[in-house]
N, C-alpha and C positions, 0 to 999 in steps of 0.2 A: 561438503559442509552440511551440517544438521540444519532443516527450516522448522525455524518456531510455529508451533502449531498457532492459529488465527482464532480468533474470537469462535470462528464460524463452526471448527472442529469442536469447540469443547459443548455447544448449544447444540451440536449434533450426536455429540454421546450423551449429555444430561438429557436431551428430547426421548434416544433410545431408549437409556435408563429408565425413564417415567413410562416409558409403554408399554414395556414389559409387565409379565405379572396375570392376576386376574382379569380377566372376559369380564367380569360383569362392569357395565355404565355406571361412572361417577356421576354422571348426572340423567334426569329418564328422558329431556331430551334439550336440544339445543336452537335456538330463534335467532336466524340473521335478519336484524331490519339495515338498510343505510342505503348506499349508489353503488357504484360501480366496483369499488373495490370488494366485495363482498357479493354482490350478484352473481348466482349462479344457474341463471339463464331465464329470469322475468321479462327482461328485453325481447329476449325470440319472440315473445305472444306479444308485442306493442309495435304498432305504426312508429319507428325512430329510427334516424339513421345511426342513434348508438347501439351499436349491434357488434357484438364478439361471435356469431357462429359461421364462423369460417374460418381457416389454416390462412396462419398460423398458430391462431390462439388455441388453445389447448392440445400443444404438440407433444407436449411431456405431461399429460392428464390422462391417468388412467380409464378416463372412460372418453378421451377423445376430445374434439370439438362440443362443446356444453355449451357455451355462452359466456363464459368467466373469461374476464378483463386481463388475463396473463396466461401463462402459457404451463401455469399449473396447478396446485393447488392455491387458496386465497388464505388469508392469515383464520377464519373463519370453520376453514377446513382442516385445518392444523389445529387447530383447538375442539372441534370434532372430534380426530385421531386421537388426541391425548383423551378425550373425553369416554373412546369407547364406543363413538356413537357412530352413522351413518353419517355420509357427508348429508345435510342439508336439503330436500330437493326445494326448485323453483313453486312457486305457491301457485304459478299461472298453468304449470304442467297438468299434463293430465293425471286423475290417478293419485290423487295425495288427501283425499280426505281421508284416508282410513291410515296413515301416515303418523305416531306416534311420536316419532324420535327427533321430530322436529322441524321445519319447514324456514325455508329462505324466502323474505319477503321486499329484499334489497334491488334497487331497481337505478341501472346505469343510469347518468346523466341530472338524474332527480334529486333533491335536497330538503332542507328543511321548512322552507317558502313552496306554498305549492305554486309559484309560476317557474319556479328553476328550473332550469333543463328545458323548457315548454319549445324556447326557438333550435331544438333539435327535433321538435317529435312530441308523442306521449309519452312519459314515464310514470312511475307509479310513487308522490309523492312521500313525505314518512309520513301526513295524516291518512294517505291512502291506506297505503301500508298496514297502519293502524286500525283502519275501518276492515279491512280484508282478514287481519288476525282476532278482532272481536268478533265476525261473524264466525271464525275458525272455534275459535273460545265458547261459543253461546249456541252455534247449532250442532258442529261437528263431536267435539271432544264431550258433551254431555253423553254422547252415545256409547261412547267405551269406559263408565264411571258409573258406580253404584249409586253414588251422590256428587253433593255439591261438596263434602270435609274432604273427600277421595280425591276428587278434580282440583280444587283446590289445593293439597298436599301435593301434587303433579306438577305445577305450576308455581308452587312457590320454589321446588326443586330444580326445577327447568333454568337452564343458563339462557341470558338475552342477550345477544351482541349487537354496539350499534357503532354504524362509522358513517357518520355524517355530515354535511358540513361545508367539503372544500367548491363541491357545485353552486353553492351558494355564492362563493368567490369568482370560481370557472365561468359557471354558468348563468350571472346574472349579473353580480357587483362590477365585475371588471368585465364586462359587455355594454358600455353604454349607450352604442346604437340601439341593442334590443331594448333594453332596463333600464328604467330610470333612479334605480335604488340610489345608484354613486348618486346624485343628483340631489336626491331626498334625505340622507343620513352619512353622515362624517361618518369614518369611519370607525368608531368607538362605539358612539350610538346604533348603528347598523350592526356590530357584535353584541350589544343589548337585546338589538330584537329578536336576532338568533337565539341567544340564551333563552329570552323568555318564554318566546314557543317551544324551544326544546323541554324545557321545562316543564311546561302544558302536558308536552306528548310524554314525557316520563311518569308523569304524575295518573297518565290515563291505564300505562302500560299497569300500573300499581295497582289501580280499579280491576284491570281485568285480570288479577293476581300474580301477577310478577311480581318475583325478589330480587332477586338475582340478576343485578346488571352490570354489563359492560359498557362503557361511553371512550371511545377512542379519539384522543385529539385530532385535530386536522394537518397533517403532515406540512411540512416544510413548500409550499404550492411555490415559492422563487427557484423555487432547484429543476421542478419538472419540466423536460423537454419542451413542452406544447410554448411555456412560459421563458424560459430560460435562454433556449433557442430563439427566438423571435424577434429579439431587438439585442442590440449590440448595447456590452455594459460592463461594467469591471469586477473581476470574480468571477465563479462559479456559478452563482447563483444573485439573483430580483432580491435584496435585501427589504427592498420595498413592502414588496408584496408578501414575505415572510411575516415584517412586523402585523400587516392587514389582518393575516389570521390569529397573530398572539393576544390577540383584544378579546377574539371569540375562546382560545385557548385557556387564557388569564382567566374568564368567568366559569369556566365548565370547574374546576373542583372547588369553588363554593358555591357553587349553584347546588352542586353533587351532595357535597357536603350538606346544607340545609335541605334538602330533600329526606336526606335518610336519618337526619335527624327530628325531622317531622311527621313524616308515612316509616310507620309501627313495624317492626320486623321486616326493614326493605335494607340487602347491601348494594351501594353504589359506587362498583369501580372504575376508576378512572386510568386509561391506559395514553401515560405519557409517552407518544411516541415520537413526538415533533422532534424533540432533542437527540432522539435515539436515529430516527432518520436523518438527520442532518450531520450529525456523527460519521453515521456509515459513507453517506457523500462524500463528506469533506477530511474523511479517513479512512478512504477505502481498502488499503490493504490488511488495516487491521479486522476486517470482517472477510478477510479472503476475497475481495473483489476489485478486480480490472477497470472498470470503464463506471462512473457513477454519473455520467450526463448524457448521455447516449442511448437513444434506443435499439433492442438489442433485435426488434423485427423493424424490417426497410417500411417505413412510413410514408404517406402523405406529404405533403408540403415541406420535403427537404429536412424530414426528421420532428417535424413538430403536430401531429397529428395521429391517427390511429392507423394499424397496421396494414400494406396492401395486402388484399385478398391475393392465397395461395403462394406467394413470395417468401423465398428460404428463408428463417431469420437468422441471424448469427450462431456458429456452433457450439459459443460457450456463453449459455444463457447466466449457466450459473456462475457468472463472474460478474455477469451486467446486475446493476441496480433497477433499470428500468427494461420493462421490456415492450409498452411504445412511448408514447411522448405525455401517457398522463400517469400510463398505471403500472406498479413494481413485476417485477419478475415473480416467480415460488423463490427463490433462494433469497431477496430482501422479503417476503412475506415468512418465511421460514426463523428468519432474524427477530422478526415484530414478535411474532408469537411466540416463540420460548422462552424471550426472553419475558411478554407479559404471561408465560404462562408461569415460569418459575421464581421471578425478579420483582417481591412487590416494591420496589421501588421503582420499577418501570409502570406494572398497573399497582395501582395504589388506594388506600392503605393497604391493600390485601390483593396478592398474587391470583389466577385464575386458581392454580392448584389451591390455594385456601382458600378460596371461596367455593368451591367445588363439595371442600368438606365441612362446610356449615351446615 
């Protein structure tokens, strides 16, 4: 019998498609800010026990063991690839000021509140983050720029990625022993305040000549193992806690929207992926995938947690959705980004590939 080819075949020939062709960068370079899902090894340089540099996280990554939260490339990296460009390195590594093509500033466990993530460890918050990329902006990058018109046309060129958010949930709101946020703000108002600092930080990246952005919704957080696993419930997936982030979701494109209708020659895309993740969960064969609640490396506390060091993981990563109990495989990050790179109706109004070419 003939099997119908899967969602997953045809985003892997349109991905080819688009890669082929011309060497030269569609964009001159690429900036990951957010947490974990996008971190591509800030964590090694910080006191936390959120820490991916050990096997089996990056067992199918070309350069090995990095620090990245899966087991291959990040949605991040794949938009890199399409871009042309170098993956990303860590900002904390050594060796990256003279680094053009773009720098990852994304730091596991951390969020938009600088106390998120704190009862893990240090991480590097997004004002951090921010404060790390202005001084990158204002000491480093004037060195390789004839002027301020030069650097500036660099910059407004430059693609910015942000995925940030659900540690805010993870790692604070629904922590009540640590944080007293749940306590402090229902949670509507508590997706307010997220909005509005994010907003702050968006508005700064603007200052520091950024056009070009990406803002990524907060994924489906009732589906993930750490969550889902945990307490006995009906379904698949913490309906609950899914609605918790659609308050912060619900504001991100007219927050996006009044932004760039306000700050002069800035695009603000917005990558709906909540719905696109939930999809593939709760329809996983039609993305070519096996197991969508399940982590695909042997974890901590009975599957709800990060992976143990050095332990086989599963042989068929790319069938699993998850690959420990917070963060996707390459093969669901491989899903996010083609299809926001080629579907502006997944990032919105405008595809990565058309923003690319503004």
């Amino acid at each position: 019998m003939m099997r119908c080819p899967t969602l997953l075949h045809y985003l892997m020939v349109l991905f080819c498609f688009h890669s082929v062709g011309s060497d030269t960068p569609l964009a001159p370079a690429l900036y990951a800010f957010g947490d974990s899902l996008f971190d591509s090894g800030n964590n090694n340089f910080l006191p936390t026990v959120a820490k991916a540099n050990f096997q089996p996280y990056g067992v199918d990554f070309v350069h090995g063991v990095t620090g990245r939260f899966t087991n291959g490339r990040t949605v991040a990296d794949f938009v890199a690839e399409y871009l042309k460009l170098p993956f990303s390195p860590p900002y904390l590594s050594t060796g990256v000021s003279m680094t053009l093509t773009g720098l990852n500033f994304a730091s596991g466990s951390c969020g938009i509140l600088p106390e998120t993530g704190s009862n893990l460890g240090k991480c590097l918050s997004l004002d951090e983050q921010l404060d790390m990329f202005q001084h990158f902006v204002e000491t480093e990058l004037p060195k390789h720029f004839k002027g301020s018109k030069e650097l500036l046309d660099y910059l407004s060129k430059s693609m910015i990625m942000v995925s940030v958010g659900s540690n805010d949930y993870i790692n604070n709101y629904l922590e009540p022993n640590d944080f007293d946020t749940s306590r402090r703000y229902p949670p509507q108002p508590f997706a307010q305040v997220l909005t509005d600092v994010l907003s702050q930080s968006f508005q700064r990246l603007y200052k520091l000549g950024a056009r070009k952005i990406v803002m990524f919704e907060i994924g489906p957080i009732g589906c993930i193992p750490s969550i889902a696993r945990a307490t006995t419930h009906n379904g698949q997936c913490i309906e609950e806690t899914n609605q918790l982030v659609s308050y912060f979701n619900q504001r991100l494109g007219p927050m996006l929207n009044n932004l760039q209708n306000t700050l002069i020659g800035s695009s603000f895309v917005l990558g709906r992926v909540n719905g696109l993740g939930y999809d593939a969960i709760t329809n996983p064969t039609r993305y070519g995938l096996a197991d969508t609640s399940s982590p695909c490396c042997t974890t901590w506390a009975n599957g709800t947690s990060a992976c143990i060091p050095f332990l086989t993981a599963c042989p068929t990563p790319q069938k699993h959705f998850f690959w420990d109990a917070f963060h996707l495989t390459e093969t669901a990050c491989f899903v996010i980004a083609s299809r926001c790179i080629n579907d502006s109706s997944i990032c919105t109004p405008m595809s990565i590939s058309q923003l690319a070419q503004l």
